[in-house]
N, C-alpha and C positions, 0 to 999 in steps of 0.2 A: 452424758452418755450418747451415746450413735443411736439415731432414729431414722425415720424416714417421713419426710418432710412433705406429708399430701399435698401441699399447695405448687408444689412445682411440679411440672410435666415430667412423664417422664421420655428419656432421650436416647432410644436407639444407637447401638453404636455399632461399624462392621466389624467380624472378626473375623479372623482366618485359623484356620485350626490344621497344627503340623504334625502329625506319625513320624518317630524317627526310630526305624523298624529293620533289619536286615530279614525279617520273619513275617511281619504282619501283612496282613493284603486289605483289601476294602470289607471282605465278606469277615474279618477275625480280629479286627481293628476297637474290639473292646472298650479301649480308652477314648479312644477318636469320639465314638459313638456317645458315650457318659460325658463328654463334653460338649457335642453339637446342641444332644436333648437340652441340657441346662443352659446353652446360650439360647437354643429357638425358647425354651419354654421362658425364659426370662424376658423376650421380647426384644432379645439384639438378634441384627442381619450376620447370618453365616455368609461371608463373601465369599471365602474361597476354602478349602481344604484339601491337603496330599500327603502323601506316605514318599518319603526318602529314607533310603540306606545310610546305616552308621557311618557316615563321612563328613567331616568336614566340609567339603568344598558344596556337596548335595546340601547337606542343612544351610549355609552362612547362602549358598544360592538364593535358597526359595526364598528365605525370611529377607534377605534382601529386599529380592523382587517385591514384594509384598510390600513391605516397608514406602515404596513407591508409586506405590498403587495409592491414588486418594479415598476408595469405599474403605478401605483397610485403616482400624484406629488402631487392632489388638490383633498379635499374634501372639498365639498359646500355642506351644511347642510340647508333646509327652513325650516321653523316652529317652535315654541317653544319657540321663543323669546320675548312674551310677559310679562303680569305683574299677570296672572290668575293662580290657583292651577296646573296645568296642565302642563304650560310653565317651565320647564328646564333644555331646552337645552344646556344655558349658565352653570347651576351648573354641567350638565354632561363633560364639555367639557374642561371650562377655568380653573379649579380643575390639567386638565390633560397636557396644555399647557406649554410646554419648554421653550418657550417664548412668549409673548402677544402682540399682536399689535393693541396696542390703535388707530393709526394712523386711523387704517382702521374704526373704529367707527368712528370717529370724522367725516373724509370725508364722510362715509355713513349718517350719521344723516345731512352733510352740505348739502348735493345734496338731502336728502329726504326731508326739511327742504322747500325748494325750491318749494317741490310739494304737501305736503300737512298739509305744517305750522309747529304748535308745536306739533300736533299728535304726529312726528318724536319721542314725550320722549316716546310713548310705546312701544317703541323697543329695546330689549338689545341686537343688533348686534354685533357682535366682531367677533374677527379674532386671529390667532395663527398657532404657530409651534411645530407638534408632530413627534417624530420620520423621521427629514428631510421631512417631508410634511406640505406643506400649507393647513390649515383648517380654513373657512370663516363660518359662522354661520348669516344666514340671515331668515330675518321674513319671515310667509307665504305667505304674498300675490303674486301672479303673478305681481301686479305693485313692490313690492320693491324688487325682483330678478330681474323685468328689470333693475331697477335705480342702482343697485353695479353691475350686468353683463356692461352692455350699460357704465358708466359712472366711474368704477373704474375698476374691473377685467380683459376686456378686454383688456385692454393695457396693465394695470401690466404682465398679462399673456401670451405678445408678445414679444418675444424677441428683434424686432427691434424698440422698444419704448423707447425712450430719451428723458431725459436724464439716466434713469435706469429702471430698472424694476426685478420680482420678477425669472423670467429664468435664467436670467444669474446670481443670486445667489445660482439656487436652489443645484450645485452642490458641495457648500461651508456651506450649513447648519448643514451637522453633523461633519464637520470641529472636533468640540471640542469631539468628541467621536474616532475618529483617532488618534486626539493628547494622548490622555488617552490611549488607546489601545497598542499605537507602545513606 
């Protein structure tokens, strides 16, 4: 069973946290908000956070940008993952994913599933790896940023959680760009 393993430290990681909003501002950013609290109170660095308009080019921008930045390990994306003209965040993102992590849908839709039914299909959640960085892509609301923070993130995002988690791989992700390189 998943524990947490007191003998090892625990290991800060940065995250950047993305609004994808044609609506929201800094002062009404709900979600944003329900997610910083839970990274500062968890004990990971907020490096950077912003609100971009429904587009393509504005989301696949920033998380790029970021993706590059060396404090940045995690970007966590809210909104846009719906099924409306507006919603795609998912075409902006998993287009650009190194690798896909279905895993993390599935458990996201299990544990949303749980709270508010079959609603759970109108979310295209997902999850992925760009440039040695973790990028999670979650719906808008303030309740489903707590249900993947609260029930999946923050453990994966602890080092001392067992039987693995997403730290103690993050410094073996571009693994395969070293091998090429040398």
């Amino acid at each position: 069973m998943a524990r947490i393993d007191e003998t090892r430290p625990f290991l800060p990681v940065g995250i950047a946290v993305l609004t994808v909003s044609d609506t929201r501002t800094p002062e009404t950013d709900r979600s944003g908000d329900t997610l910083v609290a839970r990274i500062e109170d968890a004990g990971h660095r907020l490096v950077a956070r912003a609100i971009v308009p429904d587009d393509i080019g504005a989301i696949r921008a920033q998380v790029e940008a970021w993706t590059h930045d060396t404090a940045v390990d995690v970007v966590i994306t809210t909104g846009g993952t719906g099924f409306t003209g507006r919603d795609v965040t998912p075409e902006a993102l998993e287009p650009i994913f190194e690798k896909r992590m279905d895993g993390f849908s599935a458990v996201f839709h299990r544990i949303s599933y749980d709270k508010i039914g079959t609603s759970t299909i109108q979310s295209r959640a997902t999850g992925g790896v760009l440039n040695a960085t973790f990028i999670f892509v979650l719906p808008g609301s303030p309740g489903a940023c707590k249900d993947a923070w609260d029930s999946i993130l923050k453990a994966q995002l602890d080092y001392r959680h067992m039987p693995c988690n997403f730290v103690e791989i993050m410094p073996r992700l571009d693994e395969h760009l070293k091998r090429s390189a040398g």
